[in-house]
N, C-alpha and C positions, 0 to 999 in steps of 0.2 A: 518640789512638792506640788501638786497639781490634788489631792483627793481631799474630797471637805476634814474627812476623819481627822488626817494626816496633819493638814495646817493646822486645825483648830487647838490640835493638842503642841505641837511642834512650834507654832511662832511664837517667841519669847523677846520679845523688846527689849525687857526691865532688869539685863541684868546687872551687877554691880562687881566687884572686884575682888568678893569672898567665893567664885565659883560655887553660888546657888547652884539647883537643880529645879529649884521650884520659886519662882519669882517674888522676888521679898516686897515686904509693905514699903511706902513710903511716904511716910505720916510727918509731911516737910506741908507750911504753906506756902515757903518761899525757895529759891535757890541761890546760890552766891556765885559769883565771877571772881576771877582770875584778876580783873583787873579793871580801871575805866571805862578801859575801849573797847573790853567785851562784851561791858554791859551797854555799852551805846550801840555795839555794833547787833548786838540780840535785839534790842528794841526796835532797832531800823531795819530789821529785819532779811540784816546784809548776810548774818551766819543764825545757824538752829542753835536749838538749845533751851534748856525748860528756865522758866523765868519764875511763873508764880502760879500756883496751885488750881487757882481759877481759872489761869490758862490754856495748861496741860501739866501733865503730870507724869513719871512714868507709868501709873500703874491704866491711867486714859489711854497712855496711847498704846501700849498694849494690846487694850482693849479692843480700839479704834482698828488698830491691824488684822486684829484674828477676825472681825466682822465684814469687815469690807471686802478682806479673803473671799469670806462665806457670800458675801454678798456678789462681786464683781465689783465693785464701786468703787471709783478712784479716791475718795474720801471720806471722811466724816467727824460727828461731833457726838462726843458722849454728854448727858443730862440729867440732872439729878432724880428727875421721873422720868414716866412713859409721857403724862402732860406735860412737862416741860419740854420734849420732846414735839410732841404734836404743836401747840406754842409757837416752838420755835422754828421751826419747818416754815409755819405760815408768815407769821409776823418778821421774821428778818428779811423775806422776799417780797410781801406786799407793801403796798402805801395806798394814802387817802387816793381816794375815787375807782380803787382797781374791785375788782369780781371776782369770787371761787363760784364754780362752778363744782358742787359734791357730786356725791352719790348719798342718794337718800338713806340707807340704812349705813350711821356709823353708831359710833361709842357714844352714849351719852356725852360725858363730859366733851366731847368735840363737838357735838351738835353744838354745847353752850358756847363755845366760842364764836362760832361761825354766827348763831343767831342773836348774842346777848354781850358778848365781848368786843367783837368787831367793829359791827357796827357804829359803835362810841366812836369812832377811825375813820369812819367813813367807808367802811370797808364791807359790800353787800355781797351776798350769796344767794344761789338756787341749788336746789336739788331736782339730781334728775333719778327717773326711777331706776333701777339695775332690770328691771321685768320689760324696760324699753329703750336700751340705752342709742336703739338706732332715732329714737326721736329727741337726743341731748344737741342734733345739731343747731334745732330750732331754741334751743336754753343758750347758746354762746353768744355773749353782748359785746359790742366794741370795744368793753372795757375788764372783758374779762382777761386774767392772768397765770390762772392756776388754777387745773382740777384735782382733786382730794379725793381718793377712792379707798376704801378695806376691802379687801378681799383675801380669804374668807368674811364674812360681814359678821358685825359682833352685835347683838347675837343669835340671829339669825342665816347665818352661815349662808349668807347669795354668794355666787361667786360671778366675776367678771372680766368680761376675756380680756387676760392684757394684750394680747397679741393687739386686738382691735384698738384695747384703749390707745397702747400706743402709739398707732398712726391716727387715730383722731389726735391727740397733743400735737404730735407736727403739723398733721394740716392744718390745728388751726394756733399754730404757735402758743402754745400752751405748757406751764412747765407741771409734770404730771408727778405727783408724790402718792407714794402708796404706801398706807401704814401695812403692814406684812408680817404684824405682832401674832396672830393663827399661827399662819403657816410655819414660821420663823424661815431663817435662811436654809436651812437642811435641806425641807419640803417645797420652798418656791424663790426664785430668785425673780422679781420684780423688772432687776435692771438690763437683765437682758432682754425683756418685749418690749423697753422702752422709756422705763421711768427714771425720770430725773435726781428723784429724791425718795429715798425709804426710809419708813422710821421705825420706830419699835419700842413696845414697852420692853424694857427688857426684865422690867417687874414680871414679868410671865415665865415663858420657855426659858426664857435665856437665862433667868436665875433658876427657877426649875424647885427650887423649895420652900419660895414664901417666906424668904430671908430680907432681902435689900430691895431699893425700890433703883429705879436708872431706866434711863432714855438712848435713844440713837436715834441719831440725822445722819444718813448715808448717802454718798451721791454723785455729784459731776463736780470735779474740782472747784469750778469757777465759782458754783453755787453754793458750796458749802462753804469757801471762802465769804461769802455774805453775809452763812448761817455762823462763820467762827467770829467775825468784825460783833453781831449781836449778842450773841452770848458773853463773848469776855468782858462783854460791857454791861449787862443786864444781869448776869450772874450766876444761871441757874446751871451751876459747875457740879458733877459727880466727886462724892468722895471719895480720895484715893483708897480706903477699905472698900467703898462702895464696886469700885473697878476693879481691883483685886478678888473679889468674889465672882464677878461676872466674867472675868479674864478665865480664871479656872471654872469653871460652870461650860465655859464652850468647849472644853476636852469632853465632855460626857455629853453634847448635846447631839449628836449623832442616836448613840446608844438610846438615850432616853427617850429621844422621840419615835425609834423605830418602836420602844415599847410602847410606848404613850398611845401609836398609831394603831398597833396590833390587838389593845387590847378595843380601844374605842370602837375602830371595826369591828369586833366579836359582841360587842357589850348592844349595838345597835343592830347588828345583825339580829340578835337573841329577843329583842321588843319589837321588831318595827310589826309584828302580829298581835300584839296585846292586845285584849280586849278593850285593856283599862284608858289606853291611849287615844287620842286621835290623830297622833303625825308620831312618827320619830323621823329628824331627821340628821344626814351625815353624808358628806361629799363623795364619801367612794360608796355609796347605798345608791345601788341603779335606779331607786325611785326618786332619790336626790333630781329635782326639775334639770339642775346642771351637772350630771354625773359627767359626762362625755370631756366637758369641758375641764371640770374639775382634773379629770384621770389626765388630759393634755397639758394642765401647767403646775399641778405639783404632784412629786414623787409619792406621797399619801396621803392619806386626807384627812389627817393634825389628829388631834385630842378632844374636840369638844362634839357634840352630839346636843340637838336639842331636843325636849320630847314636849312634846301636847298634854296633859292630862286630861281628860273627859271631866264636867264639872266645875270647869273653869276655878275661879279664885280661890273658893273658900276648899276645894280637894286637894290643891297645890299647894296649900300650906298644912294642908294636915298630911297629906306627903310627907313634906319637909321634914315636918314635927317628929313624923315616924321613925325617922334614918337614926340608925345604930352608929355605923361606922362612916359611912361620908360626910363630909364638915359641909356647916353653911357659911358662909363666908361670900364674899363679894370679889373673893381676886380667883384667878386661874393661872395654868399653867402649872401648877404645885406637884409635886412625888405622891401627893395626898387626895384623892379623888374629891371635888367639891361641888354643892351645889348652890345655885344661883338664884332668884327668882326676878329678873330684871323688871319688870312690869313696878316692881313696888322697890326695890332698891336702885341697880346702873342705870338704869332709864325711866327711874318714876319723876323725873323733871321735863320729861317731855309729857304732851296732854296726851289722854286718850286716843285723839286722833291722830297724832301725829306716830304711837305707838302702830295703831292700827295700821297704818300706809308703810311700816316697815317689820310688819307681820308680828310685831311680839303681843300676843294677847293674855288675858287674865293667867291662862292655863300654863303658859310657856314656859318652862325649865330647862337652866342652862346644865346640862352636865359636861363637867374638865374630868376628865377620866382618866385618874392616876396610875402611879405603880404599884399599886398592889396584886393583889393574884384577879383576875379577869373574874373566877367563878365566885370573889368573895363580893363583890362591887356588883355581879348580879344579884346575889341574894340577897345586900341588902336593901337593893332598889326594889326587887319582887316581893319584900318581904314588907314595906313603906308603904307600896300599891294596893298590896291585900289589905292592909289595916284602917288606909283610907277610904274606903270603899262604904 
Protein backbone atom coordinates (compact mmCIF):
# COMPACT_ATOMS: atom_id res chain seq x y z
CA UNK A 1 0.00 0.00 0.00
CA UNK A 2 1.82 3.21 -0.73
CA UNK A 3 -1.51 5.98 -1.25
CA UNK A 4 -2.44 8.09 1.97
CA UNK A 5 -6.32 7.02 1.04
CA UNK A 6 -5.52 3.45 0.96
CA UNK A 7 -3.39 3.18 4.38
CA UNK A 8 -5.34 5.47 6.32
CA UNK A 9 -8.37 3.39 5.88
CA UNK A 10 -6.52 -0.11 5.54
CA UNK A 11 -4.03 -0.27 8.56
CA UNK A 12 -5.65 -2.11 11.32
CA UNK A 13 -3.37 -3.04 14.31
CA UNK A 14 -6.22 -3.80 16.76
CA UNK A 15 -7.35 -6.77 15.76
CA UNK A 16 -8.60 -9.53 18.18
CA UNK A 17 -9.75 -13.14 17.51
CA UNK A 18 -13.68 -12.60 16.80
CA UNK A 19 -12.63 -11.59 13.04
CA UNK A 20 -13.81 -7.85 13.48
CA UNK A 21 -13.97 -5.83 10.40
CA UNK A 22 -13.90 -2.81 12.18
CA UNK A 23 -11.41 -2.39 15.11
CA UNK A 24 -12.92 -3.01 18.63
CA UNK A 25 -12.57 -0.90 21.73
CA UNK A 26 -10.38 -1.86 24.25
CA UNK A 27 -11.58 -0.49 27.52
CA UNK A 28 -8.45 -2.65 29.55
CA UNK A 29 -6.14 -0.44 31.86
CA UNK A 30 -3.98 -3.09 32.30
CA UNK A 31 -2.88 -6.47 30.33
CA UNK A 32 -2.05 -9.90 31.88
CA UNK A 33 0.88 -12.36 31.00
CA UNK A 34 1.23 -15.83 30.42
CA UNK A 35 3.54 -16.12 32.91
CA UNK A 36 6.50 -14.48 35.23
CA UNK A 37 9.02 -14.43 32.73
CA UNK A 38 6.93 -12.71 30.37
CA UNK A 39 6.00 -10.10 32.38
CA UNK A 40 9.91 -9.60 33.35
CA UNK A 41 10.78 -10.14 29.90
CA UNK A 42 7.86 -7.18 28.62
CA UNK A 43 9.29 -4.75 31.28
CA UNK A 44 13.03 -5.36 30.24
CA UNK A 45 12.02 -4.71 27.20
CA UNK A 46 13.61 -7.96 25.85
CA UNK A 47 9.91 -9.00 23.80
CA UNK A 48 6.77 -6.31 22.77
CA UNK A 49 3.75 -6.45 24.02
CA UNK A 50 0.98 -3.99 25.75
CA UNK A 51 1.60 -3.79 29.35
CA UNK A 52 -0.57 -0.89 30.76
CA UNK A 53 -2.86 1.45 29.25
CA UNK A 54 -0.80 4.39 29.95
CA UNK A 55 1.61 2.88 28.02
CA UNK A 56 0.16 1.81 24.95
CA UNK A 57 -2.76 0.38 24.08
CA UNK A 58 -4.11 -1.33 21.05
CA UNK A 59 -6.33 1.23 20.19
CA UNK A 60 -2.77 3.98 20.51
CA UNK A 61 -1.11 2.07 18.49
CA UNK A 62 -3.23 1.94 15.86
CA UNK A 63 -3.40 5.09 15.92
CA UNK A 64 0.22 5.61 16.05
CA UNK A 65 0.51 3.46 12.77
CA UNK A 66 -2.09 4.94 10.33
CA UNK A 67 -0.24 8.67 11.33
CA UNK A 68 3.14 8.00 10.96
CA UNK A 69 2.00 6.19 7.49
CA UNK A 70 0.45 9.61 6.73
CA UNK A 71 3.26 11.29 7.99
CA UNK A 72 6.62 9.41 6.87
CA UNK A 73 7.76 9.16 10.43
CA UNK A 74 9.49 6.29 11.87
CA UNK A 75 7.52 6.84 15.21
CA UNK A 76 5.37 8.32 17.53
CA UNK A 77 3.42 9.11 20.75
CA UNK A 78 -0.29 9.55 21.01
CA UNK A 79 -1.59 12.43 23.97
CA UNK A 80 -4.48 13.05 25.65
CA UNK A 81 -4.60 16.81 23.96
CA UNK A 82 -3.05 18.73 21.19
CA UNK A 83 -1.22 20.67 24.46
CA UNK A 84 -0.22 17.79 25.86
CA UNK A 85 1.19 17.09 22.77
CA UNK A 86 3.10 20.42 22.16
CA UNK A 87 4.25 19.85 26.01
CA UNK A 88 5.61 17.09 25.41
CA UNK A 89 7.54 17.53 22.23
CA UNK A 90 9.45 20.32 24.14
CA UNK A 91 9.78 19.24 27.63
CA UNK A 92 10.95 15.47 27.13
CA UNK A 93 13.81 16.95 24.84
CA UNK A 94 14.90 19.92 26.68
CA UNK A 95 16.80 20.71 30.06
CA UNK A 96 17.89 23.61 32.29
CA UNK A 97 19.98 26.17 30.53
CA UNK A 98 18.96 24.90 26.73
CA UNK A 99 17.16 27.66 24.17
CA UNK A 100 14.07 27.30 21.60
CA UNK A 101 14.42 29.27 19.16
CA UNK A 102 10.26 29.83 17.69
CA UNK A 103 8.78 31.30 15.08
CA UNK A 104 6.97 34.19 16.39
CA UNK A 105 3.30 33.63 15.34
CA UNK A 106 2.15 30.38 17.09
CA UNK A 107 -0.94 29.12 19.10
CA UNK A 108 -1.53 31.04 22.16
CA UNK A 109 -1.40 28.44 24.60
CA UNK A 110 2.39 27.50 23.17
CA UNK A 111 3.43 30.98 23.22
CA UNK A 112 2.45 30.24 27.39
CA UNK A 113 4.66 27.68 27.55
CA UNK A 114 7.57 28.95 25.99
CA UNK A 115 7.19 32.34 27.77
CA UNK A 116 5.60 31.52 31.21
CA UNK A 117 6.06 27.71 31.67
CA UNK A 118 9.70 27.27 30.86
CA UNK A 119 11.25 29.48 31.96
CA UNK A 120 10.46 28.27 35.82
CA UNK A 121 13.21 25.42 34.08
CA UNK A 122 15.54 27.42 33.11
CA UNK A 123 14.45 27.05 29.88
CA UNK A 124 14.61 30.51 27.58
CA UNK A 125 13.36 31.33 24.10
CA UNK A 126 13.42 33.97 21.18
CA UNK A 127 11.24 34.36 18.44
CA UNK A 128 12.13 35.02 15.25
CA UNK A 129 9.92 36.67 12.63
CA UNK A 130 8.53 34.34 9.62
CA UNK A 131 8.49 37.98 7.53
CA UNK A 132 12.56 37.55 8.05
CA UNK A 133 13.48 34.35 8.71
CA UNK A 134 16.78 34.86 6.78
CA UNK A 135 17.86 37.09 9.86
CA UNK A 136 17.07 33.88 12.66
CA UNK A 137 20.79 33.20 12.05
CA UNK A 138 21.77 36.19 14.06
CA UNK A 139 18.83 34.59 17.10
CA UNK A 140 20.81 31.08 17.40
CA UNK A 141 22.84 31.16 21.00
CA UNK A 142 25.31 28.44 21.95
CA UNK A 143 22.80 27.04 23.98
CA UNK A 144 20.23 26.85 21.70
CA UNK A 145 18.53 23.16 21.10
CA UNK A 146 15.26 23.23 19.26
CA UNK A 147 13.27 25.30 16.85
CA UNK A 148 9.41 25.20 17.15
CA UNK A 149 7.72 26.42 13.94
CA UNK A 150 3.60 26.31 12.69
CA UNK A 151 3.06 26.36 9.65
CA UNK A 152 0.43 27.25 8.36
CA UNK A 153 0.52 29.86 11.50
CA UNK A 154 -2.44 29.84 13.74
CA UNK A 155 -3.95 32.32 13.15
CA UNK A 156 -2.62 34.03 10.95
CA UNK A 157 -1.83 31.51 8.35
CA UNK A 158 2.29 32.69 7.58
CA UNK A 159 3.70 30.11 5.97
CA UNK A 160 7.42 28.83 6.13
CA UNK A 161 9.51 27.33 3.80
CA UNK A 162 10.47 23.98 5.30
CA UNK A 163 12.56 23.17 2.58
CA UNK A 164 14.85 26.11 4.05
CA UNK A 165 13.88 25.54 7.53
CA UNK A 166 15.28 22.38 7.31
CA UNK A 167 18.76 22.84 6.45
CA UNK A 168 19.01 25.72 8.86
CA UNK A 169 18.19 22.69 11.72
CA UNK A 170 21.34 20.82 10.36
CA UNK A 171 23.44 23.51 9.94
CA UNK A 172 23.02 24.58 13.02
CA UNK A 173 22.24 21.30 14.74
CA UNK A 174 19.04 22.02 15.68
CA UNK A 175 16.19 19.45 16.39
CA UNK A 176 13.36 21.19 14.31
CA UNK A 177 9.50 20.11 15.46
CA UNK A 178 6.82 21.36 13.48
CA UNK A 179 3.27 21.49 14.85
CA UNK A 180 1.32 20.61 11.18
CA UNK A 181 -2.28 20.72 13.07
CA UNK A 182 -3.41 23.24 9.53
CA UNK A 183 -2.29 21.49 7.21
CA UNK A 184 -2.82 17.89 8.75
CA UNK A 185 -0.73 15.06 7.17
CA UNK A 186 -3.02 14.73 3.78
CA UNK A 187 -2.02 18.40 2.82
CA UNK A 188 1.86 18.66 4.11
CA UNK A 189 4.25 16.26 5.18
CA UNK A 190 6.80 18.19 7.43
CA UNK A 191 9.19 15.27 7.72
CA UNK A 192 10.25 14.94 4.41
CA UNK A 193 11.98 18.82 4.16
CA UNK A 194 13.38 17.94 7.37
CA UNK A 195 11.76 17.94 10.50
CA UNK A 196 12.56 15.85 13.24
CA UNK A 197 9.51 15.91 15.23
CA UNK A 198 5.49 16.79 14.21
CA UNK A 199 2.80 17.21 16.32
CA UNK A 200 -0.65 17.81 16.00
CA UNK A 201 -3.72 18.62 17.72
CA UNK A 202 -5.43 15.96 16.64
CA UNK A 203 -8.59 17.87 18.44
CA UNK A 204 -8.76 19.34 14.89
CA UNK A 205 -8.71 17.70 11.29
CA UNK A 206 -7.83 14.53 12.62
CA UNK A 207 -11.16 14.14 14.66
CA UNK A 208 -12.88 16.29 12.25
CA UNK A 209 -16.19 16.74 14.35
CA UNK A 210 -15.62 18.25 17.59
CA UNK A 211 -15.95 15.08 19.51
CA UNK A 212 -12.46 13.92 21.52
CA UNK A 213 -9.74 15.88 22.38
CA UNK A 214 -5.86 13.98 21.50
CA UNK A 215 -2.40 14.87 20.60
CA UNK A 216 0.64 13.32 18.28
CA UNK A 217 4.43 13.54 18.65
CA UNK A 218 5.67 12.09 15.44
CA UNK A 219 9.20 11.60 14.54
CA UNK A 220 12.79 10.01 14.38
CA UNK A 221 12.84 7.01 16.38
CA UNK A 222 15.63 7.77 18.59
CA UNK A 223 13.59 10.88 19.59
CA UNK A 224 10.47 9.81 20.34
CA UNK A 225 11.98 7.10 22.16
CA UNK A 226 12.75 10.16 24.69
CA UNK A 227 9.34 11.69 23.95
CA UNK A 228 7.89 7.73 25.08
CA UNK A 229 10.56 7.47 28.51
CA UNK A 230 8.46 11.02 29.44
CA UNK A 231 5.20 10.47 28.79
CA UNK A 232 4.81 6.96 30.44
CA UNK A 233 6.16 8.64 33.28
CA UNK A 234 4.30 11.95 33.42
CA UNK A 235 1.15 10.50 32.09
CA UNK A 236 -0.56 12.55 29.67
CA UNK A 237 -1.76 9.04 28.00
CA UNK A 238 -4.81 9.09 25.30
CA UNK A 239 -7.90 7.26 26.04
CA UNK A 240 -8.22 4.09 24.41
CA UNK A 241 -12.12 5.36 23.17
CA UNK A 242 -10.12 8.58 22.62
CA UNK A 243 -7.85 6.58 19.94
CA UNK A 244 -10.48 4.53 18.70
CA UNK A 245 -12.31 7.55 17.30
CA UNK A 246 -9.23 9.17 16.00
CA UNK A 247 -8.10 5.71 14.45
CA UNK A 248 -11.41 5.68 12.36
CA UNK A 249 -11.55 9.47 11.73
CA UNK A 250 -8.28 9.00 9.47
CA UNK A 251 -10.23 6.60 6.85
CA UNK A 252 -12.25 9.82 5.92
CA UNK A 253 -9.59 12.25 6.26
CA UNK A 254 -8.49 12.40 2.82
CA UNK A 255 -12.35 12.98 1.66
CA UNK A 256 -12.81 15.50 4.13
CA UNK A 257 -10.29 17.73 3.70
CA UNK A 258 -10.38 17.76 -0.04
CA UNK A 259 -13.87 19.27 0.80
CA UNK A 260 -12.91 21.32 3.67
CA UNK A 261 -10.13 22.68 0.99
CA UNK A 262 -12.59 23.24 -1.85
CA UNK A 263 -15.00 24.89 -0.19
CA UNK A 264 -12.40 27.40 1.84
CA UNK A 265 -11.07 28.19 -1.65
CA UNK A 266 -14.54 29.17 -3.14
CA UNK A 267 -15.70 30.72 0.21
CA UNK A 268 -12.27 33.27 0.11
CA UNK A 269 -12.35 33.53 -3.39
CA UNK A 270 -16.05 35.06 -3.16
CA UNK A 271 -14.76 37.97 -0.28
CA UNK A 272 -11.41 38.78 -0.91
CA UNK A 273 -13.34 42.03 -2.90
CA UNK A 274 -15.59 42.99 -0.15
CA UNK A 275 -16.21 46.24 0.64
CA UNK A 276 -16.90 45.31 4.10
CA UNK A 277 -13.27 43.88 4.53
CA UNK A 278 -9.94 44.90 4.77
CA UNK A 279 -7.78 41.59 4.05
CA UNK A 280 -9.19 38.08 3.34
CA UNK A 281 -6.68 35.98 3.68
CA UNK A 282 -5.88 32.10 2.47
CA UNK A 283 -2.76 30.23 1.14
CA UNK A 284 -3.73 29.18 -2.38
CA UNK A 285 -5.36 33.20 -2.81
CA UNK A 286 -2.49 34.50 -5.14
CA UNK A 287 -2.56 37.73 -2.86
CA UNK A 288 -1.66 35.30 -0.02
CA UNK A 289 2.13 37.29 0.58
CA UNK A 290 3.30 33.40 0.47
CA UNK A 291 1.11 31.81 -2.33
CA UNK A 292 4.07 30.52 -4.37
CA UNK A 293 5.46 28.86 -1.48
CA UNK A 294 2.38 27.65 0.04
CA UNK A 295 1.32 25.91 -3.59
CA UNK A 296 5.25 24.15 -3.38
CA UNK A 297 4.77 22.43 0.10
CA UNK A 298 1.19 21.56 0.47
CA UNK A 299 -1.28 19.76 -1.84
CA UNK A 300 -4.14 22.59 -0.71
CA UNK A 301 -4.28 25.12 1.29
CA UNK A 302 -6.35 23.60 4.43
CA UNK A 303 -9.70 24.91 5.72
CA UNK A 304 -9.24 28.09 7.55
CA UNK A 305 -9.36 31.65 5.96
CA UNK A 306 -8.98 34.71 7.87
CA UNK A 307 -10.85 37.88 7.11
CA UNK A 308 -10.16 41.69 8.44
CA UNK A 309 -13.35 43.42 9.25
CA UNK A 310 -13.19 47.10 8.50
CA UNK A 311 -14.14 48.75 12.01
CA UNK A 312 -12.03 46.79 14.05
CA UNK A 313 -13.48 45.49 17.55
CA UNK A 314 -16.60 46.55 18.25
CA UNK A 315 -17.97 45.42 14.11
CA UNK A 316 -16.35 41.85 14.75
CA UNK A 317 -18.35 41.10 17.31
CA UNK A 318 -21.50 42.34 16.01
CA UNK A 319 -20.49 40.09 13.03
CA UNK A 320 -20.26 37.50 15.16
CA UNK A 321 -23.50 38.18 16.95
CA UNK A 322 -25.12 38.21 13.53
CA UNK A 323 -24.24 34.54 12.25
CA UNK A 324 -27.25 32.35 11.79
CA UNK A 325 -25.73 29.10 11.03
CA UNK A 326 -21.79 29.26 11.81
CA UNK A 327 -20.91 28.48 15.55
CA UNK A 328 -18.78 30.58 17.66
CA UNK A 329 -16.74 28.41 19.43
CA UNK A 330 -12.90 28.45 19.88
CA UNK A 331 -11.93 24.93 18.36
CA UNK A 332 -11.50 24.29 14.38
CA UNK A 333 -11.33 21.81 12.25
CA UNK A 334 -15.08 20.60 12.83
CA UNK A 335 -17.69 19.12 9.80
CA UNK A 336 -19.34 22.54 11.17
CA UNK A 337 -18.08 25.75 9.87
CA UNK A 338 -16.80 27.97 12.93
CA UNK A 339 -15.95 31.18 13.87
CA UNK A 340 -13.19 32.45 15.96
CA UNK A 341 -12.31 35.93 17.17
CA UNK A 342 -8.62 35.34 18.58
CA UNK A 343 -7.68 38.78 19.58
CA UNK A 344 -10.31 38.41 22.75
CA UNK A 345 -10.41 34.46 23.23
CA UNK A 346 -6.90 31.98 21.66
CA UNK A 347 -4.68 34.72 21.90
CA UNK A 348 -6.22 37.32 24.23
CA UNK A 349 -3.30 36.21 26.80
CA UNK A 350 -0.78 37.72 24.74
CA UNK A 351 -0.61 41.81 25.19
CA UNK A 352 -1.62 43.91 22.53
CA UNK A 353 1.72 44.11 21.17
CA UNK A 354 2.73 41.08 21.08
CA UNK A 355 -0.73 40.39 19.01
CA UNK A 356 0.31 43.11 16.85
CA UNK A 357 3.98 41.59 15.82
CA UNK A 358 1.92 38.55 14.78
CA UNK A 359 -0.64 40.43 12.71
CA UNK A 360 -3.89 39.47 14.61
CA UNK A 361 -5.68 42.78 15.31
CA UNK A 362 -8.96 43.94 16.80
CA UNK A 363 -10.68 43.16 13.42
CA UNK A 364 -9.26 39.60 12.68
CA UNK A 365 -11.68 36.55 12.21
CA UNK A 366 -10.60 33.14 12.24
CA UNK A 367 -13.01 31.24 9.77
CA UNK A 368 -12.76 26.96 9.81
CA UNK A 369 -14.78 26.49 6.91
CA UNK A 370 -16.80 23.32 7.21
CA UNK A 371 -18.91 20.82 5.24
CA UNK A 372 -21.60 22.17 4.55
CA UNK A 373 -22.83 23.40 1.02
CA UNK A 374 -20.15 26.22 0.16
CA UNK A 375 -23.27 28.80 -1.03
CA UNK A 376 -24.97 28.30 2.46
CA UNK A 377 -21.61 29.37 4.73
CA UNK A 378 -21.52 32.42 2.14
CA UNK A 379 -24.80 33.58 2.89
CA UNK A 380 -24.46 33.39 6.10
CA UNK A 381 -21.23 35.34 6.32
CA UNK A 382 -22.75 37.97 3.65
CA UNK A 383 -25.66 38.20 5.42
CA UNK A 384 -23.60 39.02 9.29
CA UNK A 385 -21.58 41.76 7.06
CA UNK A 386 -24.60 43.52 5.90
CA UNK A 387 -26.31 43.71 9.32
CA UNK A 388 -23.17 44.81 10.90
CA UNK A 389 -22.68 47.65 9.02
Amino acid sequence: MSHFETEAIRINASKSNQREHSAPLYLTSSFTFDSAEEARAMFAEEIQGNIYSRYANPNSSELIEKVCAAEGTESGIATASGMAAMFGSMASLLQQGDHVLASRSLFGSTHQLLTRVFPKWGISSTYGDISDIHNWEKLVQPNTKMLFIETPSNPGLEIIDLEWVGKFAVAHNLILVVDNCFATPYLQQPAKWGAHIVTHSATKYIDGQGRVLGGLILGRKDLINEVQFFTRHTGPSISPFNAWILAKSMETLAVRMDRHCENALHVAEYFQESKDLDFVKYPFLESHPQFSLAKKQMKHGGGIITLTLKGGLSRAQKFIDELQMISVTANLGDSRSIITHPASTTHSKLSEEERAKVGISDGLIRLSVGLEHREDIIKDVERALEKSR
